[in-house]
C-alpha positions in Angstrom: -80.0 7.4 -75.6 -79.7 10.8 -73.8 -79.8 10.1 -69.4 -83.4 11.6 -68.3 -81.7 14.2 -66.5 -79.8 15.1 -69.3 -78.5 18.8 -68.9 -80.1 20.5 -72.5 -79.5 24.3 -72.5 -77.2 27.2 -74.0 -74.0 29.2 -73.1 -72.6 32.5 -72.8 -69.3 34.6 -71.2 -70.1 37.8 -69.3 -67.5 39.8 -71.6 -69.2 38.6 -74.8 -72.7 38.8 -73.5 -73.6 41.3 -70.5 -72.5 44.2 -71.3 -72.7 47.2 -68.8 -69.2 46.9 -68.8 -68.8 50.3 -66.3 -72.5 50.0 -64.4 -73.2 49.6 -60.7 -69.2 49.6 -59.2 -68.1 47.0 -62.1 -64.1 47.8 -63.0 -62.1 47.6 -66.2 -61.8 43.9 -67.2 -59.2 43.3 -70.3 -61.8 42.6 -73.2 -63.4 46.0 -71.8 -60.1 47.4 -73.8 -60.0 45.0 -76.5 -61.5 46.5 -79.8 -63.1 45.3 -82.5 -62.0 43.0 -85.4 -62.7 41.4 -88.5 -61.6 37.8 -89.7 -58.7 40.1 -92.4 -58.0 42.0 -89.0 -56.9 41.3 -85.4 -58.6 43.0 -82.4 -56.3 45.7 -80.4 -55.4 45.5 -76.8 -55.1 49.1 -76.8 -54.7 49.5 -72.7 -57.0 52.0 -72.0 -60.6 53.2 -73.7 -58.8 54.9 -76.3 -61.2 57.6 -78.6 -61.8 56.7 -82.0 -62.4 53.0 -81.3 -65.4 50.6 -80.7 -64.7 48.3 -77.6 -67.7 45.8 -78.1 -68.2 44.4 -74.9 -69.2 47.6 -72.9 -72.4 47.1 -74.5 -72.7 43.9 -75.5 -76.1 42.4 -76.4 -76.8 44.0 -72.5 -77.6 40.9 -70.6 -77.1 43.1 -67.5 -80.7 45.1 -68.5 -82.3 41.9 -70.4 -82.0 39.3 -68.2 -85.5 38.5 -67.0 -86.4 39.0 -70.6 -83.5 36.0 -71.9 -84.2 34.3 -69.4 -87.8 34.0 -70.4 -86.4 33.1 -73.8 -84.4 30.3 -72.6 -87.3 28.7 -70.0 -89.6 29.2 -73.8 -87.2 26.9 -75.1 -87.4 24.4 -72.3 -83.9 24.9 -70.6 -82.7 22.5 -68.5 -79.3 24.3 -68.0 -78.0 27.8 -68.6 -73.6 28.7 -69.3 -72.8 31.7 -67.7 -69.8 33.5 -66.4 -69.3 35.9 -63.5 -67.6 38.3 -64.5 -64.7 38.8 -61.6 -64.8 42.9 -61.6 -68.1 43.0 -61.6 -67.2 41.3 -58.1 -63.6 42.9 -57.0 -63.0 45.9 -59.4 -59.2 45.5 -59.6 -59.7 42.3 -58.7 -57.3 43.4 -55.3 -59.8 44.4 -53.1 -60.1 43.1 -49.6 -64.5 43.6 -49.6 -66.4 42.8 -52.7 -68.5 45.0 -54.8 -72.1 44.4 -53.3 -74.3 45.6 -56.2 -72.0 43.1 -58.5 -72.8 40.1 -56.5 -77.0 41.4 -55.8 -77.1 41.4 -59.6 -76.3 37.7 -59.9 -78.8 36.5 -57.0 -80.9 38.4 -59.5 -80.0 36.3 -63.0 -79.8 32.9 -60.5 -83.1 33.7 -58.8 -84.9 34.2 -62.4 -82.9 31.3 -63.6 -84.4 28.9 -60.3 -87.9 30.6 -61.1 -88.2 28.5 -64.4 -86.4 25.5 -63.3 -83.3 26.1 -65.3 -79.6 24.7 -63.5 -76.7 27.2 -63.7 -73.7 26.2 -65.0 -71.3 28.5 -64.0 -67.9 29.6 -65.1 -65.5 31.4 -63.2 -63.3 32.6 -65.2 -64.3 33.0 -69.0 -61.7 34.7 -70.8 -61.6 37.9 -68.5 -59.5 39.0 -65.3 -59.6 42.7 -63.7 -57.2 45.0 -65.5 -55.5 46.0 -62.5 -54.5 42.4 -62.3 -53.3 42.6 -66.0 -51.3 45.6 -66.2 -49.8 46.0 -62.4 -48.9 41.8 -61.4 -48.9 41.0 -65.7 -52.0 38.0 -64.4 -51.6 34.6 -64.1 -47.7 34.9 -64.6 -47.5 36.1 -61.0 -48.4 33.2 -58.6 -50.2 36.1 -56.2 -52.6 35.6 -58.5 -54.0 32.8 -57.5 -54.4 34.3 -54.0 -56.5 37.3 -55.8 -58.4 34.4 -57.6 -59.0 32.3 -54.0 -60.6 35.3 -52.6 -62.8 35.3 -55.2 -63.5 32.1 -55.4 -64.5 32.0 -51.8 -66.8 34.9 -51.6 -68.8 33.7 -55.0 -68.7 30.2 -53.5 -70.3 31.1 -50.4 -72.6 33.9 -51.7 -74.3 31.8 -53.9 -74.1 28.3 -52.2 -77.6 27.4 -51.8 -78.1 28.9 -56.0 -75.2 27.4 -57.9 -74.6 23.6 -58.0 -72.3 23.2 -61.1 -69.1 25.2 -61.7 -66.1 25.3 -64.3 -62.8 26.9 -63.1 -61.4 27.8 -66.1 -62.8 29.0 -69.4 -60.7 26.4 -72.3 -57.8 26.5 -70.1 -55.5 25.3 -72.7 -55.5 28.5 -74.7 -52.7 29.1 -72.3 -50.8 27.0 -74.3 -51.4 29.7 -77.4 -49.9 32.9 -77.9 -53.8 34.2 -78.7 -54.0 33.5 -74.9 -51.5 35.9 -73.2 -54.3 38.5 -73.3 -57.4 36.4 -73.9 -56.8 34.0 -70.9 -53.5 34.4 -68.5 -53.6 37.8 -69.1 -50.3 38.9 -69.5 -50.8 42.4 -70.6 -48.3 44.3 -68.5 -46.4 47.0 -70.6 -48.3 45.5 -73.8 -50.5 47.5 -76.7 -51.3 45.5 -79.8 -52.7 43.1 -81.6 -54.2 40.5 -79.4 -52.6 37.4 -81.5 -49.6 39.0 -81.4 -46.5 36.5 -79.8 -45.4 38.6 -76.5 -44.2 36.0 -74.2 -42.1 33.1 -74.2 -42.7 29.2 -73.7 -41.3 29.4 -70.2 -43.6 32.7 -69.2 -47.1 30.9 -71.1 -46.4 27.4 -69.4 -45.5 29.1 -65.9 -48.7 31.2 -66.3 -50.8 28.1 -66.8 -49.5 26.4 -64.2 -50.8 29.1 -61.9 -54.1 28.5 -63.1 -53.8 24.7 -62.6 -53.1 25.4 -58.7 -55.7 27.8 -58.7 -58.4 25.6 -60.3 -57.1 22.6 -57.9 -57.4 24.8 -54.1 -61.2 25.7 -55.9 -62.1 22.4 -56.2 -60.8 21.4 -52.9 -62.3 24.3 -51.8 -66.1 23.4 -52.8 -65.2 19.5 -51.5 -64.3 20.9 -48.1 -66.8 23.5 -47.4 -69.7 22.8 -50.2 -70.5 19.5 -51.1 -73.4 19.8 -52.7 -71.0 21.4 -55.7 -70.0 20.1 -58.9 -66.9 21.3 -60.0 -65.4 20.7 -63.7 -62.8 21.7 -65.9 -62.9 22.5 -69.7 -60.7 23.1 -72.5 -61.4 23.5 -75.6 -61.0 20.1 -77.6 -59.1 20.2 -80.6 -59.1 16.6 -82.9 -56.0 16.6 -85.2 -56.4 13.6 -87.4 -53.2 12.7 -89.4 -53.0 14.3 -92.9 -52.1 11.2 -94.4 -51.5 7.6 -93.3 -47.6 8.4 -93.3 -46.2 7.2 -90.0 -44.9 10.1 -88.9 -48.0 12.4 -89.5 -49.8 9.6 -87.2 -47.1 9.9 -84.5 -47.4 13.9 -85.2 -51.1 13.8 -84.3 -50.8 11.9 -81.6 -48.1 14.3 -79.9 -50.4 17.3 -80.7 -53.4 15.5 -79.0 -51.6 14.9 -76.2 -49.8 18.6 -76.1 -53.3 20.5 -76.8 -55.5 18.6 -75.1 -54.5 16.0 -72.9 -51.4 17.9 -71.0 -54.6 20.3 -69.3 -56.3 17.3 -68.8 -54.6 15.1 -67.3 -53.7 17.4 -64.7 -57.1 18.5 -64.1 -58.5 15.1 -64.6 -55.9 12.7 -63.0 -53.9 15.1 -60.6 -50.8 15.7 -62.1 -48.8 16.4 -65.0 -48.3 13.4 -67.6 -45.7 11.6 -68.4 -44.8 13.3 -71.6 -45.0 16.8 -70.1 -40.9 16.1 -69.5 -40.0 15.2 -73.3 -42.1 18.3 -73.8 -41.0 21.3 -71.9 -37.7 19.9 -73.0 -38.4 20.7 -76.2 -39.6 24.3 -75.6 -36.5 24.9 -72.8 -39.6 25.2 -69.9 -38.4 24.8 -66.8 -41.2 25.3 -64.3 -41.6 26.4 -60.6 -43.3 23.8 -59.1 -43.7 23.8 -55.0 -44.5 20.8 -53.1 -47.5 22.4 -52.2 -48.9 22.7 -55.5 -48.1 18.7 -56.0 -50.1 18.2 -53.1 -53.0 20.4 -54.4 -53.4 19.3 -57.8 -53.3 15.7 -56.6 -56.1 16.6 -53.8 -58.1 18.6 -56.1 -59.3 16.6 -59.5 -62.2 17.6 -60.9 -65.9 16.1 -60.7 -66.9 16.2 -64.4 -65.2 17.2 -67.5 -66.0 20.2 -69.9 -65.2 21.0 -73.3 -66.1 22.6 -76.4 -66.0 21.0 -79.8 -66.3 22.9 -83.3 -64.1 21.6 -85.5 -61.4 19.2 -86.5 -58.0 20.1 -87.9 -55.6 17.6 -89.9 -51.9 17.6 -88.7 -48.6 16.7 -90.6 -45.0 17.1 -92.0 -46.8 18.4 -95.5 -45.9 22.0 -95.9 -48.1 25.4 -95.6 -50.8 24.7 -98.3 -54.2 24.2 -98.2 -54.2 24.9 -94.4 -57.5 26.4 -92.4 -58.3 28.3 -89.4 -60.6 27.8 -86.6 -61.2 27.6 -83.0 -58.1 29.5 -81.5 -56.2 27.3 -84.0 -55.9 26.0 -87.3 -54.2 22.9 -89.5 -54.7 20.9 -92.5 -57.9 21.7 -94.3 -59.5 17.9 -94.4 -61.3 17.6 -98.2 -63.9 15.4 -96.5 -64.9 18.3 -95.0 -67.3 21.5 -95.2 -66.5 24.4 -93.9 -68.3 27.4 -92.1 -69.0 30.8 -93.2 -66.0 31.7 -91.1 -63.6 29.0 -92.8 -64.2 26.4 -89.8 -63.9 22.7 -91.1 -67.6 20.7 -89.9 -66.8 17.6 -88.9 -70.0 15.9 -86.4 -68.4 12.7 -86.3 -65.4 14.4 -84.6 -67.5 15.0 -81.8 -68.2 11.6 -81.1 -64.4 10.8 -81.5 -63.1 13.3 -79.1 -65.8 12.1 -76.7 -65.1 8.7 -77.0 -61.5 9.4 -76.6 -62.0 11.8 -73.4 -64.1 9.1 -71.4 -62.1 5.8 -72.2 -58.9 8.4 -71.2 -61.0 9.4 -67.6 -64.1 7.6 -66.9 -65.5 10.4 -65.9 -69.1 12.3 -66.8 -68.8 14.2 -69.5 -70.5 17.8 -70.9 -70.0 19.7 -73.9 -70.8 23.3 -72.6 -69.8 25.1 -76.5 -70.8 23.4 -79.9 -72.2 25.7 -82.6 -72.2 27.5 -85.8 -71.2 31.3 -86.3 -72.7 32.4 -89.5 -74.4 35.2 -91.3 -78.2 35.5 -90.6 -80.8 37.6 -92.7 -83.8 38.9 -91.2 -86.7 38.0 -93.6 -89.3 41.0 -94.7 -92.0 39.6 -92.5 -89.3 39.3 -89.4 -88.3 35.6 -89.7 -85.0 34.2 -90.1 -84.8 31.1 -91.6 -81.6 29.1 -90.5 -81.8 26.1 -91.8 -77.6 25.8 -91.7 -77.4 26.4 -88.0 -80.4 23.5 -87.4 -78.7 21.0 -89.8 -75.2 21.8 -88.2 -76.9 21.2 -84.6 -78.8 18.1 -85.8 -75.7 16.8 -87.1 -74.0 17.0 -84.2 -77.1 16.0 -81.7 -77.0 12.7 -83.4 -73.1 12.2 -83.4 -73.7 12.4 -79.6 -76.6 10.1 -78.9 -74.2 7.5 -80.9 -71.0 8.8 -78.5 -73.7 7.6 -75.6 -74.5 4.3 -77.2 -71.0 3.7 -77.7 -71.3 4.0 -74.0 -69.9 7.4 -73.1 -71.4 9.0 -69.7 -72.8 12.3 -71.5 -74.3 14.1 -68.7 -75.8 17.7 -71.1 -75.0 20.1 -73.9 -75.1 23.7 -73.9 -74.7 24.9 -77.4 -72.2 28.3 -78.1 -74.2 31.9 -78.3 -77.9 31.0 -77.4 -78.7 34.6 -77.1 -76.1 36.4 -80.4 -73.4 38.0 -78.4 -69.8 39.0 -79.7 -67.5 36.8 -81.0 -64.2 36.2 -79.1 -61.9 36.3 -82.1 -62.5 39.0 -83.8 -65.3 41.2 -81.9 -68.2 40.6 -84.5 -71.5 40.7 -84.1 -72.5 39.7 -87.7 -71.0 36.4 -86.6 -74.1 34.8 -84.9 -74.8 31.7 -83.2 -77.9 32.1 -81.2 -81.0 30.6 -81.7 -82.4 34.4 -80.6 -81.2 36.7 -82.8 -80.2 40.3 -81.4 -80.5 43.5 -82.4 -76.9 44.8 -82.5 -74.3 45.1 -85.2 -70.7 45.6 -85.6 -70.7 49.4 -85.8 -72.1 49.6 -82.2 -76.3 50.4 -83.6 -78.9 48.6 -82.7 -81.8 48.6 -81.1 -81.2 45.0 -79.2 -84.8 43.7 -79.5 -84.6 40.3 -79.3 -86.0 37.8 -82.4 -86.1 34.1 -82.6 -84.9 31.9 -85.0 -86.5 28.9 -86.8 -83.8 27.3 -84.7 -85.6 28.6 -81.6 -88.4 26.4 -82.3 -86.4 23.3 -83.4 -84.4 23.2 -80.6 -87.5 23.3 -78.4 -88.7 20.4 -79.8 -85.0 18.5 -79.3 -85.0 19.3 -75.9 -89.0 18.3 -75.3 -87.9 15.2 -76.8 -85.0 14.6 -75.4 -83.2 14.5 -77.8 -85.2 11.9 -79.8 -86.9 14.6 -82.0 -84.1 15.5 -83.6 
């Protein structure tokens, strides 16, 4: 059974969602010069707004102009808790500044006053997938450790703007895309010197693992930060959780699952989580010739500064092994063995519910911790009916699936404490720019050549989901 305070509600990032991307002092943020995409081809960092392209977040589905409206939406649907990032140069413009952009921080007392009026918790992220561009181009991001200065003034002017508003907050946005080459530009932002596709390999294993061990220390002195001065905060961490089941009951493949478990999703973890790095981090930057910086001050900060709760997203499962390049599939940030117990998404993404349970099973007997999945959901093609309804039946059974995959995880005894599914409200996709690729229970008005009127629509989802969260979760 679901805790009565369970945390129902939806998610969203500021780059994929708000829009307004130039509005009211807001800077250049990197996915403001990231372009379009398909699944065939790769977004461009192109480095500047370049003519002749379509940059889809500078519009967005324009949260900025439609937030009382989605808001609305989201109370309609009985919200307990609402995802959202701040996007940091809608704050500090270059992300340098020593005096923050005021009409960026009044717009977010706006969206958190609206969000209080109906009763709905924020959940807030401070760093989804975006940095200033300044920060990106002139100190190449988070590979420059005066970054996480940059990022602590930040941190300390949203903190204590919006102390009495904001309760729970996530530091970084699935920090172990770090680990990726898809996240030099998407999350450490190393984009100094760089136009391209933004999959394309740029830096090496000892750059990526330095980067992210920025971030750690930054995410650390935040939490210690909010336990010091605000303790009334919630602070968490999230990743997002990839479970690699072995191909085949071949030894090896077990033991190679079990190393990428522990490389993908427990080596952010366990730092986050437990306070420093695990045991196997040795064999592993061993293996990839890393040889990190580490100061005695950032040992003593990510001991002092675990998390409260722990965050992740869940879409799919992936099957690892010694088997060759075959039958293989793609998915969140990643991609494996395709599983033939398996369906797959529109987009090629393996289903798998019962993974859910299994990753949260194996996250709280790892932590003993509370728990939140703040992304879970299906991106798919929607088709607006003639008399203006849209009938997705795939996205409700995919939800349902899943819903009931997580009242068992809580019956196995897992402290679940909410769920926030992916794209409440349709926004742009991450990976490849789309808009066609929905996963809102609100369908908006905005397609992937830019048009649109963005009226908003609900989904038969919109209704079901109601009903789930009315019910806590028993009406499923």
């Amino acid at each position: 059974m679901f805790r009565e305070d369970f945390l129902w509600g939806g998610a969203t990032a500021a780059n994929q969602f708000e829009g307004a991307w130039d509005v009211d002092g807001k800077g250049p943020s990197i996915p403001d010069v990231c372009t379009n995409g398909t699944r065939e081809r790769s977004k461009l960092f192109t480095g500047t707004v370049k003519p002749g392209y379509l940059y889809p977040s500078h519009e967005a589905s324009d949260f900025y102009h439609h937030y009382q409206e989605d808001i609305a939406l989201l109370a309609e649907m009985g919200y307990k808790c609402f995802r959202m990032s701040i996007n940091w140069s809608r704050i500090f413009p270059t992300g340098m500044e020593k005096e923050p952009n005021e009409k960026g921080l009044a717009f977010y007392d706006k969206v958190f006053d609206e969000c209080k009026k109906y009763g709905i918790e924020p959940l807030v992220t401070l760093s989804h997938y975006e940095m200033p561009l300044a920060l990106g181009m002139q100190k190449n991001g988070w590979l420059s450790r005066e970054t996480i200065e940059h990022f602590m003034h930040y941190v300390e002017t949203v903190f204590e703007r919006f102390k009495d508003k904001v309760k729970y907050w996530i530091t970084f946005n699935e920090i172990n895309a770090g680990q990726m080459p898809i996240g030099d530009i998407i999350s450490t932002g190393m984009v100094k010197g760089y136009e391209g596709p933004i999959d394309g390999i740029r830096h090496s294993e000892q750059e990526r693992y330095q980067a992210l061990h920025h971030q750690f220390v930054a995410s650390a002195r935040t939490v210690r930060l909010a336990h010091k001065k605000y303790p009334q905060f919630k602070v968490g961490n999230m990743l997002t959780f990839i479970v690699a089941y072995p191909v085949n009951c071949d030894p090896e493949n077990v033991l190679l699952a079990q190393r990428y478990m522990q490389n993908m999703n427990w080596y952010c973890s366990d730092v986050q989580v437990k306070g420093a790095y695990p045991y196997y981090a040795t064999a592993m930057w061993r293996d990839k010739n890393v040889i990190l910086n580490i100061t005695s001050k950032d040992i003593e900060d990510l001991q002092n500064g675990t998390v409260d709760f722990m965050t992740f997203s869940y879409y799919m499962s992936i099957c690892v092994g010694r088997e060759g390049e075959k039958d293989t599939v793609s998915g969140n940030l990643t991609g494996g063995f395709k599983n033939p117990y398996l369906e797959a998404s529109d987009w090629g993404w393996q289903i798998d519910p019962t993974g859910i349970r299994y990753a949260l099973n194996a996250a709280y007997d790892r932590y003993h911790v509370p728990l939140m999945i703040v992304e879970n959901g299906l991106g798919a093609f929607d088709t607006i009916e003639e008399d203006g309804s849209i009938h997705d039946t795939y996205r409700i059974d995919y939800m349902r699936r899943h819903i009931r995959q997580m009242k068992l995880a809580t019956e196995d005894g897992v402290d679940l404490m909410g769920y926030t599914n992916w794209g409440c409200i349709d926004l742009v996709s991450l990976t490849t720019g789309e808009m066609r690729k929905r996963y809102g229970q609100v369908f908006v008005d905005k397609y992937d050549d830019g048009t649109g009127t963005l009226e908003r629509r609900k989904k038969d989802s919109f209704y079901w989901y109601r009903d789930v969260i009315r019910s806590n979760g028993m009406e499923i």
